[in-house]
Short mmCIF file of the C-alpha atoms (twelve columns), coordinates in Angstrom:
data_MODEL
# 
_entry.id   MODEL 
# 
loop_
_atom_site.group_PDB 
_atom_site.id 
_atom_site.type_symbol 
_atom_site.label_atom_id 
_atom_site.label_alt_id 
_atom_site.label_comp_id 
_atom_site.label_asym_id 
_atom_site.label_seq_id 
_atom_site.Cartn_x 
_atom_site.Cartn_y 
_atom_site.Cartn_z 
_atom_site.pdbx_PDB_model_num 
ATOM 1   C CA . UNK A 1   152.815 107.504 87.274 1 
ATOM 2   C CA . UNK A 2   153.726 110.812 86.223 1 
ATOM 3   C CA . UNK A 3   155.545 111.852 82.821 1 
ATOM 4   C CA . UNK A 4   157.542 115.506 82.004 1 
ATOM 5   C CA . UNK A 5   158.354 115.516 78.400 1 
ATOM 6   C CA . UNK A 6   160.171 118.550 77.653 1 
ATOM 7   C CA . UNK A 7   161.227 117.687 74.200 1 
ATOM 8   C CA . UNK A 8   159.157 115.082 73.376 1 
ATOM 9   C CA . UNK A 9   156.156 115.245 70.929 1 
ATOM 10  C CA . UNK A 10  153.745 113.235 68.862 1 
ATOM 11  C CA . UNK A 11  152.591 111.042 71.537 1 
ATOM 12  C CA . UNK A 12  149.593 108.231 71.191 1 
ATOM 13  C CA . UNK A 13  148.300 106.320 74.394 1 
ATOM 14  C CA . UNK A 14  147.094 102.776 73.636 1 
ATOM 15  C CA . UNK A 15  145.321 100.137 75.574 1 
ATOM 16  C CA . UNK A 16  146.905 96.966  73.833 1 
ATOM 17  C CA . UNK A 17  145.652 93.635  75.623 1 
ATOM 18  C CA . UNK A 18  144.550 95.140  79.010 1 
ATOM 19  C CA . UNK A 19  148.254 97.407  79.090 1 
ATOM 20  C CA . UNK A 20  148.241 100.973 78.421 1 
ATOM 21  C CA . UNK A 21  151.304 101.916 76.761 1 
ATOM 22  C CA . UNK A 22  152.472 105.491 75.645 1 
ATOM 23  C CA . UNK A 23  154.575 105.580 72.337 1 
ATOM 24  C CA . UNK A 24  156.066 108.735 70.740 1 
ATOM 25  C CA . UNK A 25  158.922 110.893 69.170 1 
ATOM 26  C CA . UNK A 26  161.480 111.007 70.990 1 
ATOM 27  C CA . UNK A 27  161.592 107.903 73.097 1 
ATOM 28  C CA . UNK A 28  163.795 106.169 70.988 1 
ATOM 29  C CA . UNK A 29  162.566 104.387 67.756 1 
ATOM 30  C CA . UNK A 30  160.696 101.938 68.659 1 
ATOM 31  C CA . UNK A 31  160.510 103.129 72.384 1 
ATOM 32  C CA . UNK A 32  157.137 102.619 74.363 1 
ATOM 33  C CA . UNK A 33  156.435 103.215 77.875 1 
ATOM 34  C CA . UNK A 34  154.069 100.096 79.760 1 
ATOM 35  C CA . UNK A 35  152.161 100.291 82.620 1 
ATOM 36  C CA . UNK A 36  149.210 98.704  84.448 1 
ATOM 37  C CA . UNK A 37  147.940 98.848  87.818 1 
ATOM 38  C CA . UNK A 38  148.308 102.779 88.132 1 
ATOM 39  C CA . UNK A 39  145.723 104.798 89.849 1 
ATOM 40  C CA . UNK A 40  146.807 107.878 87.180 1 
ATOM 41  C CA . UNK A 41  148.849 108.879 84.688 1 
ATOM 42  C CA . UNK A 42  149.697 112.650 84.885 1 
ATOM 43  C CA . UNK A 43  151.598 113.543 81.215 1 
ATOM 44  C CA . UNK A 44  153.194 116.961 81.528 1 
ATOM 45  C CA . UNK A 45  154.064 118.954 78.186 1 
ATOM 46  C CA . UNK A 46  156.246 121.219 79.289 1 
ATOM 47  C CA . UNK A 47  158.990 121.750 76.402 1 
ATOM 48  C CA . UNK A 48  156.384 124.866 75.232 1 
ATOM 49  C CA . UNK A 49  156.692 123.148 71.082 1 
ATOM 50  C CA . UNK A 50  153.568 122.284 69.276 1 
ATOM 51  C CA . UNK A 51  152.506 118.932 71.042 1 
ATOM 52  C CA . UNK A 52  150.377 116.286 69.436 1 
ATOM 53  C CA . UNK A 53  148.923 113.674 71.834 1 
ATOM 54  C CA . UNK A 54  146.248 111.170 70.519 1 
ATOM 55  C CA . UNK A 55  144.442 108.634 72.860 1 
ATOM 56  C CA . UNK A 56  143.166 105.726 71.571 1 
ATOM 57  C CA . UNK A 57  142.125 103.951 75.105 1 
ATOM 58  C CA . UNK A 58  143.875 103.494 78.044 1 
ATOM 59  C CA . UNK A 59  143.124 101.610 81.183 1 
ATOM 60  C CA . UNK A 60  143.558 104.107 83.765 1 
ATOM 61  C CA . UNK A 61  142.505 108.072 84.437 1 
ATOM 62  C CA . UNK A 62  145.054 110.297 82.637 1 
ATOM 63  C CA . UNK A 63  145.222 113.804 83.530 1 
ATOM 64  C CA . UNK A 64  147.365 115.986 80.643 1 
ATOM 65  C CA . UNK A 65  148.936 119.283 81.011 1 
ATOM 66  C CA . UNK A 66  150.001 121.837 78.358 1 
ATOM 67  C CA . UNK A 67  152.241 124.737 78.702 1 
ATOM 68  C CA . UNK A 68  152.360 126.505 75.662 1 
ATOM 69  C CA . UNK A 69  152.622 126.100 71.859 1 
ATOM 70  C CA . UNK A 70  149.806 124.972 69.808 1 
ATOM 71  C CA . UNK A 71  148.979 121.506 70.489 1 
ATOM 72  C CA . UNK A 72  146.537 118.913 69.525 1 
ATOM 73  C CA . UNK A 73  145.054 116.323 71.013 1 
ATOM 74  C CA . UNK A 74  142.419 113.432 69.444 1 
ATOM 75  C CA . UNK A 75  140.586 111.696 71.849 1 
ATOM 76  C CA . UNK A 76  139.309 108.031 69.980 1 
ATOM 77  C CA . UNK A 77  138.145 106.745 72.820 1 
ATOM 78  C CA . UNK A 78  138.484 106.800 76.411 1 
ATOM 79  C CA . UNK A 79  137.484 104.150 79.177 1 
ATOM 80  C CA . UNK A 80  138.555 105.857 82.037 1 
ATOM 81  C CA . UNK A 81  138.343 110.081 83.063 1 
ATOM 82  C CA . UNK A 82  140.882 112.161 81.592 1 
ATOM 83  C CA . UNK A 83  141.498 116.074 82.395 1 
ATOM 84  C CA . UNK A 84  143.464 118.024 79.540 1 
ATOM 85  C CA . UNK A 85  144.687 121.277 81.066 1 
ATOM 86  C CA . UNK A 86  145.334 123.280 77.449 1 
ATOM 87  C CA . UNK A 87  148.424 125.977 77.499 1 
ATOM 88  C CA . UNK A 88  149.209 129.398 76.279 1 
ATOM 89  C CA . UNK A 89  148.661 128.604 72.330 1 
ATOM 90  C CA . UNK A 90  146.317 127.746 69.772 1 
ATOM 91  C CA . UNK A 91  145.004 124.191 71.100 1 
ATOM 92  C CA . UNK A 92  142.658 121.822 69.502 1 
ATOM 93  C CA . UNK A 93  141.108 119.086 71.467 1 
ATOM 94  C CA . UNK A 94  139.180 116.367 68.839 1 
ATOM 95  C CA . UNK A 95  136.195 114.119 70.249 1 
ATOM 96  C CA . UNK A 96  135.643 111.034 68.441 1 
ATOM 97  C CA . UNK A 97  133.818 108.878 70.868 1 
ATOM 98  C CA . UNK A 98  134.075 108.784 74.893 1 
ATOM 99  C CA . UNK A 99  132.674 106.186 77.535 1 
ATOM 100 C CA . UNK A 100 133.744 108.218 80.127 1 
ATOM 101 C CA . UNK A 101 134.275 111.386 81.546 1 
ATOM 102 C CA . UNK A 102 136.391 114.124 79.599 1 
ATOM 103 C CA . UNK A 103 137.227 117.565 81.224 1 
ATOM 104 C CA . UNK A 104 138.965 119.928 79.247 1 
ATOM 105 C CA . UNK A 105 139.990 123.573 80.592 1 
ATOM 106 C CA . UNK A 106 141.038 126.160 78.303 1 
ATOM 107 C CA . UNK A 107 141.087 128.942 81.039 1 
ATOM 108 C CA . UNK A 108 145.406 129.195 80.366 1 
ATOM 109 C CA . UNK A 109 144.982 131.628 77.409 1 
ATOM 110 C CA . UNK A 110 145.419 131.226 73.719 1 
ATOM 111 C CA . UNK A 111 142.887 130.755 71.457 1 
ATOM 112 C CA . UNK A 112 141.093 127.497 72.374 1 
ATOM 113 C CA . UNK A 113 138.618 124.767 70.211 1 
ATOM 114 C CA . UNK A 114 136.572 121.434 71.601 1 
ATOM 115 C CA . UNK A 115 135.503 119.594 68.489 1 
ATOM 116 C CA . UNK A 116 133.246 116.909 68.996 1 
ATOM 117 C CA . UNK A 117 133.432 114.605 65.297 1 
ATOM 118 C CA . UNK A 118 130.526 112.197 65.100 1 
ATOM 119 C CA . UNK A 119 130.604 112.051 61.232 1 
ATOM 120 C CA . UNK A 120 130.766 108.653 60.965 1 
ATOM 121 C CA . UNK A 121 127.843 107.889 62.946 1 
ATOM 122 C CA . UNK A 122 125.417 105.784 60.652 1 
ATOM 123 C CA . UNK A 123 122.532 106.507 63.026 1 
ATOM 124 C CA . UNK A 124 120.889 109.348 63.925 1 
ATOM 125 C CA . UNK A 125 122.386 111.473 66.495 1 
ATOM 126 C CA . UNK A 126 120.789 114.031 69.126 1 
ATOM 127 C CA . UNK A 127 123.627 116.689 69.977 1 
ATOM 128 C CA . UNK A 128 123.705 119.476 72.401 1 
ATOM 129 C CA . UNK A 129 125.774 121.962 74.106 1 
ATOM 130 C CA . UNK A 130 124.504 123.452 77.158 1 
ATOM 131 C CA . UNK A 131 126.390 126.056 80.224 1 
ATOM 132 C CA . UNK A 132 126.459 128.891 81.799 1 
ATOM 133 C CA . UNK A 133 129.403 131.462 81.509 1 
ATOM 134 C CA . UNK A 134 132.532 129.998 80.937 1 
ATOM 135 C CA . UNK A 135 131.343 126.421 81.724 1 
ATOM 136 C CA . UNK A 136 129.308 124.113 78.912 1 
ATOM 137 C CA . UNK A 137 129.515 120.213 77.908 1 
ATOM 138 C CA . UNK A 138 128.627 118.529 74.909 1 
ATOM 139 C CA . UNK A 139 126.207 115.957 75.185 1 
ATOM 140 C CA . UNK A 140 122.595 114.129 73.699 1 
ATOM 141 C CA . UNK A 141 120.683 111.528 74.815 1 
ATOM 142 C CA . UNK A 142 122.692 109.046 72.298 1 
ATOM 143 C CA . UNK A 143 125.958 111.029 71.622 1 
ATOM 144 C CA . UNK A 144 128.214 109.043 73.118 1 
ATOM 145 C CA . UNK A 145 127.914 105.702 74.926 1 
ATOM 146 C CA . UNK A 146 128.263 107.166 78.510 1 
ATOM 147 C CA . UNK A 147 130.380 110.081 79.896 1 
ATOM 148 C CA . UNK A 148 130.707 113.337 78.606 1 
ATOM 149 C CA . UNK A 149 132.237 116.554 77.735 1 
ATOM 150 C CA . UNK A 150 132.900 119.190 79.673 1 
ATOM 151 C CA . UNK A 151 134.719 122.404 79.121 1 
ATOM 152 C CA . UNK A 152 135.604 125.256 80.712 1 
ATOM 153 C CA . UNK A 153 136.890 128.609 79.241 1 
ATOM 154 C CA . UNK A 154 136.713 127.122 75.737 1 
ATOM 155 C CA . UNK A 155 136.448 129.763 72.275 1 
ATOM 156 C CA . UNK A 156 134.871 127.521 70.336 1 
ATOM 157 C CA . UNK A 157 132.583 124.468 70.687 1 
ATOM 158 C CA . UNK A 158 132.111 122.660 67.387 1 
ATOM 159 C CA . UNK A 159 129.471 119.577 66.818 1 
ATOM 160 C CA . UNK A 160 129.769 117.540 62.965 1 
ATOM 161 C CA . UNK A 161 127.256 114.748 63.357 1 
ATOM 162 C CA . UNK A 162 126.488 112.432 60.531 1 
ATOM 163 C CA . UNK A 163 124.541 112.373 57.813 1 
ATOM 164 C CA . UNK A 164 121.121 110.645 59.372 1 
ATOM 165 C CA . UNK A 165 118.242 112.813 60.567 1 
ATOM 166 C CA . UNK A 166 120.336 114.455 63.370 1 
ATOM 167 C CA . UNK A 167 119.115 116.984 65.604 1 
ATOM 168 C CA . UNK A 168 120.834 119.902 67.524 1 
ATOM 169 C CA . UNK A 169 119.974 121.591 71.003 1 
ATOM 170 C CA . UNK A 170 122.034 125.063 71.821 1 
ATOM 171 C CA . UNK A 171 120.540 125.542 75.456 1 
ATOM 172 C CA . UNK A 172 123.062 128.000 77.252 1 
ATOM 173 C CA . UNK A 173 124.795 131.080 78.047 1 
ATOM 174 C CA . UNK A 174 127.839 130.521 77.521 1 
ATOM 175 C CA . UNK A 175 129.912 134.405 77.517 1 
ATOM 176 C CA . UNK A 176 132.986 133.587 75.306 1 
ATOM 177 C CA . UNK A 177 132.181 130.407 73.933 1 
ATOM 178 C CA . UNK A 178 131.189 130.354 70.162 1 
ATOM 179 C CA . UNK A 179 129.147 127.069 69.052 1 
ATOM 180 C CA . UNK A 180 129.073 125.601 65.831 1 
ATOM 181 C CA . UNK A 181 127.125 122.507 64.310 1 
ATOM 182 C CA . UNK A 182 127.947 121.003 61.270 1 
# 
């Protein structure tokens, strides 16, 4: 299933009793877009305005391209892969939680931040961000259920555990990447 929303903004991808739906400004009021039984959803932003996209679950891989503007996207939680392609602007990709995999590339231009937001975590959590060049991923041995983070071509990499006995690991060599924990 593939979506072009020149136009369109504000979108939030739901998994709502084993459906993924996709809700957002300009698809009508009240207007929601169903499916199930898709390999992949590929969601194109291609109307170049400042995008907002927040994923709450979904139950298929979603693979999300930006053009340009500065967009933001909040990942809640995610079941299945997704792939965020980031565009010309200032984008901001927000971690909450992940069970699977989550790619994002920032190698388009602009000025580019991954930030992983664990605050809530009761527990204490064991963060780290590890590459080499232009490549890294945020991880620990507890971070996130299963999955991952990966990044590529990314300005800033920011961690903000909780407020347990957390502990931090900056293992890499990342060239343009700045990290930050909190």
């Amino acid at each position: 299933l593939t979506l072009s929303t020149a136009g369109l903004s504000n979108f939030v991808i739901d998994l709502i009793g084993g459906v993924s739906q996709l809700s957002g400004t300009g698809l009508g009021t009240g207007g929601v877009v169903k499916w199930s039984d898709f390999k992949d959803l590929s969601l194109s932003f291609t109307g170049g305005s400042n995008d907002s996209l927040t994923i709450n679950d979904k139950a298929t891989e979603v693979d999300v391209v930006f053009a340009s503007g500065n967009n933001s996207v909040l990942v809640n939680q995610i079941s299945h892969d997704v792939d965020i392609v980031l565009g010309t602007g200032n984008d901001t990709v927000t971690v909450v939680d992940v069970s699977a995999n989550l790619a994002i590339d920032g190698s388009t231009g602009g000025t580019d931040t991954v930030e992983v937001d664990r605050s809530a975590a009761i527990l204490a959590q064991d963060a780290a961000v590890t590459g080499t060049g232009l490549n890294g991923a945020i991880g620990g041995s507890n971070l996130w259920t299963s999955g991952g983070v990966a990044f590529t071509a990314i300005d800033t990499a920011q961690v903000i555990l909780g407020s347990a006995n957390d502990t931090f690991d900056v293992n890499n060599t990342l060239t343009d990447t700045t990290v930050r924990f909190e």
